[in-house]
N, C-alpha and C positions, 0 to 999 in steps of 0.2 A: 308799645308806644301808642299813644293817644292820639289819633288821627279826626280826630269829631271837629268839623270848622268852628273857630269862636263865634260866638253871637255879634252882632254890631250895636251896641250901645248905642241909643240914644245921648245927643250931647250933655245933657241934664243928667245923662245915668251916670252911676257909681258903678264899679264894679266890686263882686267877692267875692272871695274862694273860702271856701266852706269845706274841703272836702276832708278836715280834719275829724269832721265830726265821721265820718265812714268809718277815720281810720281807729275812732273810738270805740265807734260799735264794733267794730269788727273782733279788735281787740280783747272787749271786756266781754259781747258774745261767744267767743272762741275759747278763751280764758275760762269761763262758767261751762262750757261744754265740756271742755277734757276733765274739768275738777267732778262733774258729774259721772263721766266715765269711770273717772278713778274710785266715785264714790260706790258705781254700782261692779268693782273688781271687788273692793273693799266688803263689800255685802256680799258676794261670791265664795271671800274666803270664810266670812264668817258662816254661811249653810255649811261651808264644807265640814267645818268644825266639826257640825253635829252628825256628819255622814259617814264621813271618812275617820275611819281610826286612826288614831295619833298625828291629823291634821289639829295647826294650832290655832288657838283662838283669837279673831279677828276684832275687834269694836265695832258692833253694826253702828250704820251711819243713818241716821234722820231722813237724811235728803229722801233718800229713795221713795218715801211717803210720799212726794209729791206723783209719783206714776199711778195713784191711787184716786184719780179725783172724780169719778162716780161715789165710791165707799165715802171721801171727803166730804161730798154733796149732800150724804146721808146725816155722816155726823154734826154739818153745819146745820141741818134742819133741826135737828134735835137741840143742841146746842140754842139755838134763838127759842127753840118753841119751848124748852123745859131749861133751859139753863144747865142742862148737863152737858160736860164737856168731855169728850172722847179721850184718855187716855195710853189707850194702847196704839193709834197712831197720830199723835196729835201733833205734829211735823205736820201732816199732810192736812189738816183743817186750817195750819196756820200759812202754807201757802197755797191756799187754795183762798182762803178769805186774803191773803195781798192780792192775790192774780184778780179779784173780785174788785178791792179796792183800788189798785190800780187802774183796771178799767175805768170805771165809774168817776174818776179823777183825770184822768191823762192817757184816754184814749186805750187801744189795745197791746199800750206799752211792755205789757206782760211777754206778748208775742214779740213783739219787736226788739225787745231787749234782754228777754229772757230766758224765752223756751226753748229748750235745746233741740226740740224736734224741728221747728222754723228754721235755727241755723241751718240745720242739716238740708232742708228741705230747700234754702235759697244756693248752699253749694252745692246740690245736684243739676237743679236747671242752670248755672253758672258753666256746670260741666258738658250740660245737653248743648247750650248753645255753642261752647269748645268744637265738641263732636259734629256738630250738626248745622253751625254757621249762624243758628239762632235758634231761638223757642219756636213752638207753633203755638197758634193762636184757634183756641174754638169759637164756633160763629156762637154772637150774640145770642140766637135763638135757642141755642142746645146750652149755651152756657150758664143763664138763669135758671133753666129748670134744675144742671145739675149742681149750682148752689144753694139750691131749698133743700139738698140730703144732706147735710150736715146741722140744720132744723131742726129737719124729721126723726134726724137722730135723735138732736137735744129734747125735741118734744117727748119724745119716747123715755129716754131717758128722766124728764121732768114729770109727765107722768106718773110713771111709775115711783118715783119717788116724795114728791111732793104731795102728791095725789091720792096715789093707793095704797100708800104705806103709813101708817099712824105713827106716832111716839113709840106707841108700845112694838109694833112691830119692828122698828127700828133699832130701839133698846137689843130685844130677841135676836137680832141677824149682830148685831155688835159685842153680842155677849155669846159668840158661835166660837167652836177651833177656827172655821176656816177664816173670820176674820181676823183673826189672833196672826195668820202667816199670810194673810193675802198680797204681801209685800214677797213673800217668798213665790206664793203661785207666779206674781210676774216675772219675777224673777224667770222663773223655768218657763216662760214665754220666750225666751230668749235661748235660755240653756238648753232645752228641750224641745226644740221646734220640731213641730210636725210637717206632714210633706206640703197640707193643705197652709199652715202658717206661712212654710216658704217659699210658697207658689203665689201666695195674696201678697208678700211682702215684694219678691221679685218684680210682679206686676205693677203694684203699687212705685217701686223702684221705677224701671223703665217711663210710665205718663209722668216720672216728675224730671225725667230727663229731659222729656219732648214738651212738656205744657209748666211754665210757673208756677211753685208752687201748691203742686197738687192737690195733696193730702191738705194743707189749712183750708185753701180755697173750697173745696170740694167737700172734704169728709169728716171735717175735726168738728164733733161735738162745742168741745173746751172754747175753740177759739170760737165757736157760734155764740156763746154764752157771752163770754164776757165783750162780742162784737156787741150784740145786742144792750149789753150794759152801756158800752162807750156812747153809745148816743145820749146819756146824760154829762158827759164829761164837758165842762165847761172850754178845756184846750182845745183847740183845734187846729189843723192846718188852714191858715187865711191867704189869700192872696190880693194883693193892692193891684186893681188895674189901670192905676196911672204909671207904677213902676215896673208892672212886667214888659219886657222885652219880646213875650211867645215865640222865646225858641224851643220852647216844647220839653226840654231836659229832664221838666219837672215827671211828666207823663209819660214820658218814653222809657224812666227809671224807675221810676215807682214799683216792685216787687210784687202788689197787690194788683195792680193794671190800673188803676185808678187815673181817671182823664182830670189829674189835676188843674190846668190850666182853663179847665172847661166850666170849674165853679170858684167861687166866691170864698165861702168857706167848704171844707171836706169833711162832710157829715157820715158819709159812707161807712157799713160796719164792720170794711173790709179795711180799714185804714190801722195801721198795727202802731203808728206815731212814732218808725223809726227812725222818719227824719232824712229820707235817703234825696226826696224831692228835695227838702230846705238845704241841702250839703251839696246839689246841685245845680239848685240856682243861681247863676251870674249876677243878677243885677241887684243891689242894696234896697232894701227895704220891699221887696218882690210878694216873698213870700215865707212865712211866719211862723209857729206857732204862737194863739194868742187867744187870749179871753176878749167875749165882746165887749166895748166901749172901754178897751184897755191899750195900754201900749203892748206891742209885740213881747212877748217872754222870749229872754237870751236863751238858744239851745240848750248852754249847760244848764240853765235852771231847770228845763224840765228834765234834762239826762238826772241831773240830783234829785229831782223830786222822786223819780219813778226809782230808782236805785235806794232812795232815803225808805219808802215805804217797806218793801220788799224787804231789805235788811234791817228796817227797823221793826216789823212785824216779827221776824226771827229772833230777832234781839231782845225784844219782850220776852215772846214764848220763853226763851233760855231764861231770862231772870227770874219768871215768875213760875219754873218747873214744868212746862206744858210743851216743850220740845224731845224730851227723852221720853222714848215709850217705859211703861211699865209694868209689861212681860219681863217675867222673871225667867231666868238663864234656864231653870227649872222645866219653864213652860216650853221654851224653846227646844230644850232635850228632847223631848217628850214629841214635838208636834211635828218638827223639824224635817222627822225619819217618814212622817207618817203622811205626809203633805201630799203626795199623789193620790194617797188613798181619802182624801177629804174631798167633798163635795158640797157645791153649792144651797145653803138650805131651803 
C-alpha cells in the first residue's frame, strides 16, 4: 500500500495521475524480455541440433544478433563507408542502427524501452531496496569518476574500431569462421560460464542490489553511446516552473538519479526517456516531454514514436531480405562443432 503523503496543489493547480504510463512500460518491457528469453532457448536448441546427435532442429532466431553490438558497430562502419552491408548477421546492424536512431530522436529510449538488460537491471535494485529498506547512494565525488568507465570503454572500443581498423580490415575479420558463429560464442557465454565469468557476474549482481542501476550507470559501453547521441535528440524531458508543485516525485523516482526538478529541460546523457518522472508527476502541465518552442508531446506519442522506429526498422530489414542471416545450414554443421576451437583473428 502506498503510503507517500499527497502533494498539496496549489489552487490554480490541476491534478494527474499518469501512473498508466509505468504500467505500460512495464508491461511491453517485461513482454520483450521473456519473448527474448524465449528467443535465446530457441537458439539453444538450435546449436544443439548440430551437437547433439539426433537432437531436432530448431529455427535460429535473428534477435539474438542484437547481443552483438561491437561486431554491429563494425559492420555499420563498413556499411556507410563502402556501402556494403553485412549479411551474415544483419539482425544485429539493423538493431543496432534503431538503437542508434532512436537515440538521436527520442532520447535513450532504446534503454528505457528496450533493453532487456535495463529491465533486469531496474528489478534487481527494486529487490535491493526490498532486502535492504532502500538503495545506497555513492558520494558524488567517487560517482563521476566511476561514470567516465563506461567512456573509457566506448573510447576504447571506438578506437579501435573506427580508428585502427580500415574497410579492408574490417571486410577480413567479417569474412572469418569466428564471425560466422560469434552469435553462438555468446551464446556459450552463458552456457559455458567460466569460474572467472561467474564470479564478475555475481559481483556485478550484488552492487546492483545495493546501488541503481549499476551495470548502465557505471559500465555499459552501448548505453554510453547512444547517451552521448541523445544529446542531439530534439525530445526532451521539460519542466514549467509555474506549474510544478516541487514535491520532488519527479527526482526521487527517476531510475537514472537525475535531480529532475533541479533543471528546466533534462539534457543529461543519463536520461534513458522512460517517462517514469512524467508518470509521476501530480500536477498538469508540470512536466513534459517536448520539443523547444512546441506544445508538450502526449506520452503516447513518443511511447509510438520510439516503438514505431524500432519495429519499423525490423520491418524493413524483413521486407527488403536483410533480417535473415545467410549462413547456410551447411556452414553451420560444419562450424557449430568446432566453435570452442575458434579464436579470435
Amino acid at each position: 500500500m502506498n503510503t507517500e503523503p499527497e502533494p498539496v496543489l496549489p489552487a490554480k493547480g490541476k491534478k494527474q495521475n499518469r501512473s498508466y504510463l509505468r504500467k505500460i512500460r512495464y508491461s511491453f518491457q517485461w513482454g520483450l524480455f521473456f519473448f527474448i528469453v524465449y528467443g535465446g532457448y530457441r537458439f539453444y536448441l538450435f546449436t544443439e541440433h548440430f551437437v547433439t546427435p539426433g537432437a531436432p532442429y530448431a529455427k535460429r532466431p535473428p534477435m539474438v544478433e542484437g547481443f552483438l553490438p561491437i561486431g554491429s558497430l563494425m559492420t555499420l562502419k563498413l556499411w556507410l563507408t563502402t556501402g556494403i552491408f553485412d549479411h551474415v548477421h544483419p539482425a544485429g546492424i539493423t538493431i543496432f542502427a534503431a538503437a542508434l536512431l532512436m537515440s538521436a530522436l527520442l532520447k535513450k529510449s532504446f534503454c528505457g524501452w528496450i533493453c532487456p538488460v535495463g529491465a533486469l537491471s531496474e528489478l534487481t535494485c527494486k529487490i535491493g531496496a526490498k532486502i535492504f529498506g532502500r538503495n545506497f547512494t555513492i558520494h558524488r565525488y567517487v560517482d563521476i569518476p566511476l561514470r567516465s568507465l563506461k567512456y573509457l570503454l566506448l573510447g576504447f572500443f571506438l578506437q579501435v574500431v573506427l580508428f585502427r581498423m580500415n574497410a579492408e580490415a574490417v571486410k577480413g575479420f567479417l569474412g572469418t569462421p569466428y564471425w560466422v558463429v560469434a552469435d553462438v560464442k555468446m551464446l556459450h557465454f552463458f552456457t559455458m560460464m567460466t569460474v572467472t565469468t561467474a564470479v564478475s557476474l555475481g559481483v556485478l549482481g550484488a552492487l546492483s542490489l545495493l546501488f541503481k542501476n549499476f551495470w548502465c550507470r557505471y559500465l555499459c559501453p552501448y548505453g554510453a553511446l547512444v547517451g552521448l547521441l541523445s544529446y542531439l535528440s530534439p525530445m526532451k524531458i521539460t519542466r514549467n516552473e509555474e506549474a510544478c508543485i516541487h514535491c520532488r516525485r519527479c527526482s526521487k523516482h527517476c531510475p537514472s538519479q537525475i535531480d529532475v526538478e533541479a533543471r528546466t529541460r533534462v539534457r543529461s546523457p543519463e536520461c534513458t526517456g522512460c517517462l517514469t518522472c512524467v508518470s509521476r508527476c501530480p500536477a498538469k502541465g508540470a512536466l513534459d516531454m517536448q520539443v523547444p518552442r512546441m506544445k508538450p508531446a502526449a506520452p503516447a506519442l513518443f511511447i509510438v514514436l520510439a516503438l514505431a522506429i524500432f519495429f519499423g526498422a525490423i520491418g524493413a530489414a524483413k521486407l527488403t531480405g536483410s533480417w535473415q542471416s545467410s549462413v547456410t545450414y551447411e556452414q553451420y554443421r560444419q562450424l557449430v562443432p568446432a566453435v570452442t576451437r575458434l579464436s579470435h583473428p
